[in-house]
C-alpha positions as CSV (number, residue, x, y, z in Angstrom):
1,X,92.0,149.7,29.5
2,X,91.2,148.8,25.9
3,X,92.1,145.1,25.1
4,X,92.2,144.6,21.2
5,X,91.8,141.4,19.3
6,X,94.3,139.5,17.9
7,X,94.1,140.4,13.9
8,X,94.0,137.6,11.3
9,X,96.8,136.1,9.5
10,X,96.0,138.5,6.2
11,X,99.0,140.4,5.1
12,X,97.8,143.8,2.7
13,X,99.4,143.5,-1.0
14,X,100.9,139.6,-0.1
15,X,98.2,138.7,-3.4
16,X,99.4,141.6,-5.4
17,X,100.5,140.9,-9.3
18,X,104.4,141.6,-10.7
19,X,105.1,145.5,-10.8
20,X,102.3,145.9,-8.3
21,X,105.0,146.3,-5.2
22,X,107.9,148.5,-5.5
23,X,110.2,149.7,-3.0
24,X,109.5,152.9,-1.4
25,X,112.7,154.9,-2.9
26,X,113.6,156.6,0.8
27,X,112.3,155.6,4.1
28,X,114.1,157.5,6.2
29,X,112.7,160.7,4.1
30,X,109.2,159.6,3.8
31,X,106.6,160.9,1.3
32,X,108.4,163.7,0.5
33,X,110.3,162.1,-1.9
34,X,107.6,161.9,-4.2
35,X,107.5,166.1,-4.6
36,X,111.0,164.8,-6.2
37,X,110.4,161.4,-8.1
38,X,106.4,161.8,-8.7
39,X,104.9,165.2,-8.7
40,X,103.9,165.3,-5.1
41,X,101.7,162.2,-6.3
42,X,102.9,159.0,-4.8
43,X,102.0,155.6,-7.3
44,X,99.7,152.8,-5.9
45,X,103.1,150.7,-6.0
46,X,104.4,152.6,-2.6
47,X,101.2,152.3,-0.9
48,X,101.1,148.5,-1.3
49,X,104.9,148.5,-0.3
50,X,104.1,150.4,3.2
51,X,101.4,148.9,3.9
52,X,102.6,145.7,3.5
53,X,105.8,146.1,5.3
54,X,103.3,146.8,8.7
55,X,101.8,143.6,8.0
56,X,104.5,141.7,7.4
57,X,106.0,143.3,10.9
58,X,103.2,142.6,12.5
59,X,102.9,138.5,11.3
60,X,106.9,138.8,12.6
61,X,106.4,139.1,16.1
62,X,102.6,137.7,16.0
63,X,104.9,134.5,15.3
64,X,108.3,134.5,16.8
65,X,106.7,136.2,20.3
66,X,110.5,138.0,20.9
67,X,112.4,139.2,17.9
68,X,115.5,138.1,17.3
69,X,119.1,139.0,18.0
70,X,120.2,141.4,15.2
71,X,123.9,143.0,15.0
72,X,122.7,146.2,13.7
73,X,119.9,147.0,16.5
74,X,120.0,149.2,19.8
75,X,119.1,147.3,22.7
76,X,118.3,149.4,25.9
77,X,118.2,147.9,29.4
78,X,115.5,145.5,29.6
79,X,115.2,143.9,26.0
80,X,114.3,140.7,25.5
81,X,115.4,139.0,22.5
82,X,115.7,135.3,21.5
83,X,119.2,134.0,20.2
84,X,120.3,130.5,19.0
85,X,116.8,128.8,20.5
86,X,117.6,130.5,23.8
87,X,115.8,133.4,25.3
88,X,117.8,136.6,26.6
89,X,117.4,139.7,28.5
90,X,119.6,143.1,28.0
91,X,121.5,143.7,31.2
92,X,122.9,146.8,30.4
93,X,122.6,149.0,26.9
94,X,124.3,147.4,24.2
95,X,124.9,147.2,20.7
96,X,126.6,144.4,18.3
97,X,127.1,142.3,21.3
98,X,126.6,138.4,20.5
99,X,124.5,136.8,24.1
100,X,125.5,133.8,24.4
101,X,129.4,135.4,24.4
102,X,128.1,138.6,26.2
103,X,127.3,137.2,29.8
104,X,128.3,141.3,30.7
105,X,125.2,142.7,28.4
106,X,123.0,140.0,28.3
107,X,121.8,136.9,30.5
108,X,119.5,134.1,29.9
109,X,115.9,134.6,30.8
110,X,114.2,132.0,29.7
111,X,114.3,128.3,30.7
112,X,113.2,125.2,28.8
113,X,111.9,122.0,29.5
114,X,114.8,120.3,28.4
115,X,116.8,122.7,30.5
116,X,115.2,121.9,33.6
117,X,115.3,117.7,32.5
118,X,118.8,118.2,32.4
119,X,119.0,118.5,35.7
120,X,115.8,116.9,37.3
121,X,115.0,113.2,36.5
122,X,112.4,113.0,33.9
123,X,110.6,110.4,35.7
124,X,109.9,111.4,39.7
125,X,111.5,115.3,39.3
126,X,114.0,113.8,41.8
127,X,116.9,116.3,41.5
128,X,120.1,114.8,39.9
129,X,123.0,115.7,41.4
130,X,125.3,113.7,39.6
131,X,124.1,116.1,36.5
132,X,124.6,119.3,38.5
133,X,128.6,120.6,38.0
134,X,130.8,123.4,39.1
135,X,128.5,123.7,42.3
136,X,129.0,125.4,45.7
137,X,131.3,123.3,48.4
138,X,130.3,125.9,51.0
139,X,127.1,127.5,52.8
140,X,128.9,130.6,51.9
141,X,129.2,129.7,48.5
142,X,125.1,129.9,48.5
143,X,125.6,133.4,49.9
144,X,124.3,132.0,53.6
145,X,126.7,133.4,56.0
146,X,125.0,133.6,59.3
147,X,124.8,129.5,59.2
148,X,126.1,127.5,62.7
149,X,128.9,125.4,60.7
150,X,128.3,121.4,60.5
151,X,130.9,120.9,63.2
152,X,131.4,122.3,66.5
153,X,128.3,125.0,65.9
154,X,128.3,127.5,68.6
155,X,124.5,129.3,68.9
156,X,123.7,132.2,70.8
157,X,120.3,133.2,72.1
158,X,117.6,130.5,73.1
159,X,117.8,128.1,70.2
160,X,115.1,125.4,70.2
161,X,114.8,121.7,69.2
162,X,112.2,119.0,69.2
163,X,111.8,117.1,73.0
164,X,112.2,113.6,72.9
165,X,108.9,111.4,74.1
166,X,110.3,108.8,75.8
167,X,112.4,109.6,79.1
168,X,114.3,106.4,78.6
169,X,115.5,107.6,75.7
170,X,119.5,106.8,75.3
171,X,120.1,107.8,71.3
172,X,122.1,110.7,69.9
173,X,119.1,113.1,70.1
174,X,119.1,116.7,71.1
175,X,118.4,117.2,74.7
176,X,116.4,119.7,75.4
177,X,115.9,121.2,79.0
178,X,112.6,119.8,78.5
179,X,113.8,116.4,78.1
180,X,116.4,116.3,80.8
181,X,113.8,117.3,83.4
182,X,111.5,115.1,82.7
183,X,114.5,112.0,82.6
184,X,115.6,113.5,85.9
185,X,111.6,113.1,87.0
186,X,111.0,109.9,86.1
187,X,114.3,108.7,87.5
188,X,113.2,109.6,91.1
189,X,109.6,109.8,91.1
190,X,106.6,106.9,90.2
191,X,105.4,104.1,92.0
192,X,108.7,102.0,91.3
193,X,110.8,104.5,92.6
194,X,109.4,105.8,95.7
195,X,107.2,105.6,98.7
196,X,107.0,108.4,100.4
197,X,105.2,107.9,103.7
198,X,106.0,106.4,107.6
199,X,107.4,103.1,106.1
200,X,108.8,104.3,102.8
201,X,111.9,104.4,100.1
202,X,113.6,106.0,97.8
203,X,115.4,104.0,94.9
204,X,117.9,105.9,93.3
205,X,119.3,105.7,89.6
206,X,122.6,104.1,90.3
207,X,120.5,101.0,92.0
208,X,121.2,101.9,95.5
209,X,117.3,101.7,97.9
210,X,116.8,103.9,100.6
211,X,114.1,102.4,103.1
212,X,113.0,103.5,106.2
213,X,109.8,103.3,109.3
214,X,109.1,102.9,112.7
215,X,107.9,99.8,114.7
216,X,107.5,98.9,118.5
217,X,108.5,96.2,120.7
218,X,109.6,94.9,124.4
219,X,112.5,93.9,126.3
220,X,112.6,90.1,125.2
221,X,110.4,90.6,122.6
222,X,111.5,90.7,118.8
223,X,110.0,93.5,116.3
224,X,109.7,91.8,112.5
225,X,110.9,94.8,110.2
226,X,108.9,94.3,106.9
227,X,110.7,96.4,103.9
228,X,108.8,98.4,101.8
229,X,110.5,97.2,99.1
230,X,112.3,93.9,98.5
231,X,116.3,94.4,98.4
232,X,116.6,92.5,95.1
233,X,120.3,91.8,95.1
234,X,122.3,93.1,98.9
235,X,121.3,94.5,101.7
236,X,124.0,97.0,103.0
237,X,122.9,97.6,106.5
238,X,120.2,98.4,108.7
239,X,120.2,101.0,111.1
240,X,117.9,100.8,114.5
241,X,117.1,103.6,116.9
242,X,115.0,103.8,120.1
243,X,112.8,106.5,120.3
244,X,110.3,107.8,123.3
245,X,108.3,109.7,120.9
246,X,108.6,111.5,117.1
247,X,111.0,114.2,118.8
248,X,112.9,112.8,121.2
249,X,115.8,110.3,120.5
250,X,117.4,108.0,123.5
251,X,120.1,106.0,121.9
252,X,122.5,105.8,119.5
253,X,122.1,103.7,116.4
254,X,122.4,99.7,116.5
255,X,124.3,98.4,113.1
256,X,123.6,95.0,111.5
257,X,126.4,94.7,108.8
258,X,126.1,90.7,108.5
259,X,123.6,89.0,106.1
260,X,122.4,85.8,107.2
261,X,119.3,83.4,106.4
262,X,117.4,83.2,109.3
263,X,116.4,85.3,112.6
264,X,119.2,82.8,114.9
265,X,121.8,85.4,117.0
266,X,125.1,84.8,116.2
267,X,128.2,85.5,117.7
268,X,128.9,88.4,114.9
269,X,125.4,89.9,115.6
270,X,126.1,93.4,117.9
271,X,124.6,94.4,121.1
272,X,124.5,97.9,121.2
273,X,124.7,99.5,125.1
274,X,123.7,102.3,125.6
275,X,122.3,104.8,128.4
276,X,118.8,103.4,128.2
277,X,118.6,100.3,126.2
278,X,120.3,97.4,124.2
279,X,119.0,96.0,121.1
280,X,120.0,93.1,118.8
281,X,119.6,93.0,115.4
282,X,119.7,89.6,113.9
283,X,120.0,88.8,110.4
284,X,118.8,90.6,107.0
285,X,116.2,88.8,104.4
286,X,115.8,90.8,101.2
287,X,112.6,91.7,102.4
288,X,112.7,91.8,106.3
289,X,114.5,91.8,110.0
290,X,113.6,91.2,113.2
291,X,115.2,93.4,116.2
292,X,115.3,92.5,120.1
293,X,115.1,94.5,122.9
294,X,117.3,93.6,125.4
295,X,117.2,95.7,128.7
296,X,114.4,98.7,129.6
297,X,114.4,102.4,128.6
298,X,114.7,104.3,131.9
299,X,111.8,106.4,131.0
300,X,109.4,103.7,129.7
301,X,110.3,100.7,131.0
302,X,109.3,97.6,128.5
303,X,108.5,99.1,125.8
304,X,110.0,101.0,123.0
305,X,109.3,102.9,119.4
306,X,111.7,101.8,117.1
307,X,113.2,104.1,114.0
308,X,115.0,102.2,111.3
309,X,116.4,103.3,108.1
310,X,118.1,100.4,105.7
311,X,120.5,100.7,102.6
312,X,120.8,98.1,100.1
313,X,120.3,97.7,96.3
């Protein structure tokens, strides 16, 4: 493609003398008139007059960049003209049709700098709302109208959101499936919140402690139950059963329901009978018991595995 220079500012006859320009008699007929006027011989007048009509075009639009609005042109789709300092672009073909009153034939193309400051701050581009009128009240007045509204959204499909870090988290946040397993995790599982082994618990997130393990003993002889963990505030009860080996349970459960200070029997301390042996279960420290056998297991006479499970928080 052949790019041209710009031409210079020059403008052919704009030097000439008086009587050295005169209007070409017809334009519309061209030189043709002069077979009528001058002998088929057009005067060095006319010449100067074209020649320096071109010019004079040319310096037009080499200045103003987009002509201006005029009543008497044809504007087809697509024109650009300027029009009271504003810039405009035909929307349809039009004629006669003012722009800044034709919003059907014309719209406004370009914008200016003091357009745009009249609606940004001039000093940080922060938008200025309070400068901004006759604006939207709706998503849909934006043309968005597939939005979730503001209020009671209802989404379909798999939406997604950001995942908390911190499982204690208790804010308004988004919980994502993420986040609710891992709260549901760390409520049950870590070193504070289970043991899992022989002597073991289970603290649960309402407070309540699940503890249990085995010891041994003799008839006469007291067993100290040591908790895993420390009731901190009440222990509920403790539950003891006699057992001849990991399968194979002799007796029912023996109950202490009473909290007292020391390892002393009292009166309100139960001796549970059954077909092979008695125990006594004397009083509950936050973090131990002790338990008494009190008559012999008909299959293993003094001596006796001992299953207990405790509840307390």
């Amino acid at each position: 493609m052949t790019l041209y220079q710009r031409p210079d500012e020059h403008v052919f006859a704009e030097g000439a003398r008086p009587g050295e320009v005169q209007l070409f008699p017809d334009l519309s007929r061209g030189w043709g008139v002069a077979f009528e006027q001058t002998g088929g011989i057009p005067p060095m007048e006319w010449f100067n007059f074209i020649s320096k009509r071109a010019d004079e075009a040319i310096r037009y639009l080499m200045q103003r960049g987009l002509p201006e609005w005029s009543d008497t042109e044809d504007y087809p789709e697509g024109s650009y003209i300027q029009y009271a300092g504003k810039t405009y672009r035909a929307k349809v073909e039009n004629k006669g049709k003012i722009p800044q009153n034709s919003l059907a034939e014309w719209e406004e193309w370009g914008i200016t700098r003091r357009v745009l400051d009249a609606h940004f701050h001039p000093k940080d581009g922060e938008l200025d709302w309070s400068k901004i009128t006759a604006t939207p009240t709706t998503l849909s007045g934006y043309g968005i109208t597939d939005a979730a509204p503001i209020a009671d959204p209802a989404f379909s499909g798999e939406p997604t959101a950001p995942t908390p870090n911190e499982a204690s988290d208790n804010s308004t946040k988004i919980a994502t499936t993420a986040f609710t397993q891992n709260a549901i995790l760390a409520a049950f599982n870590g070193p504070h919140q289970q043991l899992l082994d022989d002597d073991g618990f289970q603290k649960l997130p309402g407070g309540l402690i699940l503890q249990w393990g085995r010891t041994r003993t003799k008839v006469g002889s007291s067993a100290t139950i040591t908790f895993p963990m420390k009731f901190p505030t009440v222990k509920l009860v403790v539950i003891v059963t006699a057992v001849q080996d990991v399968l194979n349970i002799y007796t029912t459960p023996a109950y202490a329901t009473n909290q007292y200070n020391d390892y002393t029997a009292t009166p309100n301390d139960r001796d549970v009978n059954t077909a092979f042996s008695t125990f006594n279960v004397h009083g509950r420290h936050g973090g131990r018991v002790s338990v008494r056998k009190m008559s012999p297991d008909a299959e293993e006479p003094g001596k006796c595995w001992l299953d207990w499970f405790a509840l307390g928080y």
